[in-house]
C-alpha positions in Angstrom: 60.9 -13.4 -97.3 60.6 -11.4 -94.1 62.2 -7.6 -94.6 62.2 -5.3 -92.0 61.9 -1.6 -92.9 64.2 0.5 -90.5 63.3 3.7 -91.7 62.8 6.8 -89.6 60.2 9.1 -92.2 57.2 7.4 -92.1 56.3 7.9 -96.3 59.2 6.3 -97.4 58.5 3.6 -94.7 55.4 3.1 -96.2 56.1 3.3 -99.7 58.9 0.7 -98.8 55.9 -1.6 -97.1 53.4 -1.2 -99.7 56.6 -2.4 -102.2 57.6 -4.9 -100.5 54.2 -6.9 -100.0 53.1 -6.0 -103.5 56.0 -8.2 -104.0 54.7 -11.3 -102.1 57.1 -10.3 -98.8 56.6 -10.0 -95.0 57.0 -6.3 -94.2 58.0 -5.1 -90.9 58.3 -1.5 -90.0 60.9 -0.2 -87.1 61.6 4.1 -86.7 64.2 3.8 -84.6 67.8 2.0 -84.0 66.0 0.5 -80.5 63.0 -0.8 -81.9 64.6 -2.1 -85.0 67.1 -4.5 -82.7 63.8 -5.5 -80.6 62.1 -6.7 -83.8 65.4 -8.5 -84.7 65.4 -10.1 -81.2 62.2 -11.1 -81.9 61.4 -12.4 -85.2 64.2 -14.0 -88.1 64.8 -11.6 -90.7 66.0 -12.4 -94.4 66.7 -8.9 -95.4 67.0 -5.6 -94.1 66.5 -2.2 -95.4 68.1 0.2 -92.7 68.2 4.0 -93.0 71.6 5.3 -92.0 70.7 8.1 -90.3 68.1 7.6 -87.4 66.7 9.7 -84.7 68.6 7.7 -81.9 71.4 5.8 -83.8 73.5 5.8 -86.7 74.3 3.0 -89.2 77.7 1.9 -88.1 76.9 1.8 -84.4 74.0 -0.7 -85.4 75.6 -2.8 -88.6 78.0 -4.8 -85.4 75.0 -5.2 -83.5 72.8 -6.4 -85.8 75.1 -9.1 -87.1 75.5 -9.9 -84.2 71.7 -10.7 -83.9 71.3 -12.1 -87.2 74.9 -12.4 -88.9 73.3 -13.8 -92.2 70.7 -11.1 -92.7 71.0 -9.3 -95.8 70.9 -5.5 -95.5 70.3 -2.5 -97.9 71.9 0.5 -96.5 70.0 3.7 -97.6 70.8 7.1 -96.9 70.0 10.7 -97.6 73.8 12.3 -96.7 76.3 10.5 -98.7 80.2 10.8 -99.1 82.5 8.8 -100.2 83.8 7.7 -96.5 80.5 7.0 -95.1 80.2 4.8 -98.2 83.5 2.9 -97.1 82.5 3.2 -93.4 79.0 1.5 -94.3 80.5 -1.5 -97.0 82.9 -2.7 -94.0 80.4 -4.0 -92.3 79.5 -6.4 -95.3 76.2 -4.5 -96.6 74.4 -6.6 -99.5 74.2 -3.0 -101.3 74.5 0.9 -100.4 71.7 3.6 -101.7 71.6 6.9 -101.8 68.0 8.5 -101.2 66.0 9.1 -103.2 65.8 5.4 -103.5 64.5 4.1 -107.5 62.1 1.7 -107.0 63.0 -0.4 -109.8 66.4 -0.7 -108.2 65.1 -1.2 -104.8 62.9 -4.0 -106.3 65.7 -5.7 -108.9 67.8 -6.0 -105.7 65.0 -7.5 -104.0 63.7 -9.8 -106.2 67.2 -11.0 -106.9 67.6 -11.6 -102.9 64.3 -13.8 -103.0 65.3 -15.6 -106.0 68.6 -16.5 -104.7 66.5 -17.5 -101.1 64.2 -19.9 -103.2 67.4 -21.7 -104.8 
């Protein structure tokens, strides 16, 4: 599968990468909202891991944009301020699943290697 990491700290954008091709996947990093529609522009994505909060965007201003790009991507909302309405706010825009940080990494990878399994079906 091809993931791409949106993911403004750069250890947890690694540690996402380094999961995510110990898993057999294509890993892609973009830090910001910008660069993280440029990559989907560019290159098919099957799953997306997207930190909410970024330095030049937020999560619901880029969900309708992204789906717009790639309306069957799968995406993994992650985020390190929740509440209950930003939870709503985030699962109207069809998100495969919502996390709050610190992300497990067991969960992170159960999700993901449902995602592939379901892909190779």
């Amino acid at each position: 599968m091809n993931v791409l990491i949106v993911e403004d700290e750069a250890g947890s954008a690694e540690l996402l990468e380094v999961l995510m091709r110990s898993c057999g996947h294509t890993a892609v990093r973009a830090d910001t909202g910008k660069s993280a529609l440029t990559a989907l522009r560019e290159t098919p994505f099957h799953l997306m891991l997207l930190d909410i909060f970024l330095p030049d965007a937020a999560g619901w201003e880029l969900l309708p944009l992204i789906r717009n790009l790639q309306p069957d991507i799968r995406i993994i909302a992650m985020t390190g301020r929740n509440s209950r309405e930003l939870e709503r706010k985030i699962r109207s825009y069809g998100v495969l699943a919502y996390m709050s940080k610190p992300i497990e990494i067991r969960d992170i990878r159960a999700i993901v290697h449902h995602i592939s399994q379901k892909q190779s079906s």
